[in-house]
C-alpha positions in Angstrom: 80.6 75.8 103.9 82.7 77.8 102.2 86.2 79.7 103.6 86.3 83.2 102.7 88.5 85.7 103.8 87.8 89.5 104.4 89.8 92.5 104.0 88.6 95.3 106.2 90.0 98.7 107.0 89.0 102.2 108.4 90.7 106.0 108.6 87.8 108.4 109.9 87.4 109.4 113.8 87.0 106.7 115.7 89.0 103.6 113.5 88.9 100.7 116.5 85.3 101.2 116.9 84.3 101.2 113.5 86.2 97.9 113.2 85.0 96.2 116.4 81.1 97.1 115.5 82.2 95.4 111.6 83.3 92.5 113.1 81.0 92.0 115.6 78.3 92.7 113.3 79.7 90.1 111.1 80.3 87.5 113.5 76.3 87.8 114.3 75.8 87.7 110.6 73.6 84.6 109.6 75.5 81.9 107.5 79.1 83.2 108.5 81.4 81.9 111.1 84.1 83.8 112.2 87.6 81.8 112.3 90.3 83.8 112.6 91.2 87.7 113.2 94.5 89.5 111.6 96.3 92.1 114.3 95.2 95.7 113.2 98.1 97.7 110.8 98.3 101.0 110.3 98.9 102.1 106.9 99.5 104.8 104.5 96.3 105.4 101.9 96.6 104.2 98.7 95.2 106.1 95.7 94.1 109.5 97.0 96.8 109.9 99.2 95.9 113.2 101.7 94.0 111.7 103.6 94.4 109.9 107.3 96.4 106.7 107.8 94.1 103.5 107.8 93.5 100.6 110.4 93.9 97.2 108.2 93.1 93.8 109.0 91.4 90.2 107.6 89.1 87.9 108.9 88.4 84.5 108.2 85.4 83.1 107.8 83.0 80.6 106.5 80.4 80.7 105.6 77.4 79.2 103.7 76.4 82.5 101.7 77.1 82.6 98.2 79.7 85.3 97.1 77.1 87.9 96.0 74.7 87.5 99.0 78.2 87.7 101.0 78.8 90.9 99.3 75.9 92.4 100.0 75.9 91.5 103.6 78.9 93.5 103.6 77.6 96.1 102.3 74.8 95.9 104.8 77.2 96.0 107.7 79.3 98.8 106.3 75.6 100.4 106.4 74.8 99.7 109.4 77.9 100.3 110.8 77.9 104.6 109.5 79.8 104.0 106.0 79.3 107.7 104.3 80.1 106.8 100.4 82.5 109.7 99.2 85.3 109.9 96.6 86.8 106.3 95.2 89.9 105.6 97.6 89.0 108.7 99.7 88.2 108.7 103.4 86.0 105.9 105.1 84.4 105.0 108.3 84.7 101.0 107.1 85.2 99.4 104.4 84.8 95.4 103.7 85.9 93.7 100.8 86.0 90.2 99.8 89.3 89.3 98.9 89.2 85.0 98.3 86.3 82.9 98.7 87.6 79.1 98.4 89.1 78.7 94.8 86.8 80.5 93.2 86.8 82.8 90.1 84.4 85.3 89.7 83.8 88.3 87.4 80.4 90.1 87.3 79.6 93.2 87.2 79.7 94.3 91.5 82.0 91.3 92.2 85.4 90.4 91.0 86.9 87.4 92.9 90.0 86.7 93.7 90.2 90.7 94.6 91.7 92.2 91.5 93.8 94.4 93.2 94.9 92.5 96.5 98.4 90.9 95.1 99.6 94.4 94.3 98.7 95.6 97.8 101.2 95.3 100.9 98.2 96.4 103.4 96.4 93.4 102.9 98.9 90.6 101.8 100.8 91.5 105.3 97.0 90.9 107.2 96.2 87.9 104.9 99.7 86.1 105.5 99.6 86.5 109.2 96.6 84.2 109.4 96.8 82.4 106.2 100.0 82.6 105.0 99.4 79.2 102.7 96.5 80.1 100.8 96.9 80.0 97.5 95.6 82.6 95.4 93.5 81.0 92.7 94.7 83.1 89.4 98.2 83.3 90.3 98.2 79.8 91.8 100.7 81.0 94.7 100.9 81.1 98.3 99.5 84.8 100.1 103.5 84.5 101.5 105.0 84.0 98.0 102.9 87.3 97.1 104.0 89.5 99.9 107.7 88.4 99.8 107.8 89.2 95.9 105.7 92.2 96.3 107.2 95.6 95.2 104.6 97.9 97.5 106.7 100.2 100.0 103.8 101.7 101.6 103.8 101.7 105.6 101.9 98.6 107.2 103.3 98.3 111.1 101.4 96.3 113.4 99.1 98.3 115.9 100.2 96.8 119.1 97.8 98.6 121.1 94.6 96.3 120.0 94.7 92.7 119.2 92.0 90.1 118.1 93.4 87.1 119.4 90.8 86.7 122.2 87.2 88.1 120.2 85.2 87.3 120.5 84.9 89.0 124.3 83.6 86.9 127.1 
């Protein structure tokens, strides 16, 4: 078994339940375990920026999947889930991406591993150190809290105190 951890986020209609059909969905998923669940954070978009604020979070997992069959089970629940596909950075229903799987290097052409862009991005270091805050990112061979407390991003990420994880699954 593998740990991986998963970046997830979503900024059309209904955000919560696009998120809590994602993560149930993946929890059912075969060859993944669910560990751990981030608090939800609003944040500003990044890229095309008129555009509704996001829901962020990570999950940890492990699982037995190898990165590219993990990827496209993503993918599937995103599917499944009501992902449109429109402009690059634009609006989305959900969106998962695979942002470290163990100490693992990757680069093919649908999969770059450790994400390339995660380190420059305050909406998912802030997510990724709340539950794994000692992870060390295996390019830059640092901690997920050395990144976010060197990290130049000012973009809004505040905690949505309205939902939290701590008890999913449900009983």
């Amino acid at each position: 078994m593998h740990s991986a951890y998963i970046g997830f986020g979503s900024n059309i209609n209904d955000r919560l339940s696009y998120i809590e059909d994602a993560i149930h969905a993946l929890s059912q998923a075969k060859g993944i375990t669910l560990q751990k669940i981030s608090s939800l954070y609003k944040t500003a978009p990044v890229g095309y920026e008129t555009q509704a604020d996001f829901l962020n979070g990570v999950v940890a997992i492990k699982t037995s999947l190898s990165p590219h069959t993990l990827l496209h089970t993503l993918k599937q629940i995103e599917t499944d889930v009501g992902r449109q596909h429109r402009a690059r950075w634009g609006p989305r229903e959900i969106d998962m991406d695979i942002l470290i799987y163990g100490d693992i290097c990757l680069q093919s052409l649908y999969l770059i591993i450790p994400h390339p862009e995660m380190h420059l991005r305050r909406f998912v270091l802030v997510p990724l150190a709340e539950i794994a805050p000692d992870v060390v990112h295996p390019v830059f061979n640092e901690t997920i809290q050395t990144l976010l407390e060197r990290l130049e991003d000012d973009k809004s990420v505040v905690k949505n105190k309205d939902y939290d994880f701590s008890s999913y699954p449900p009983s």
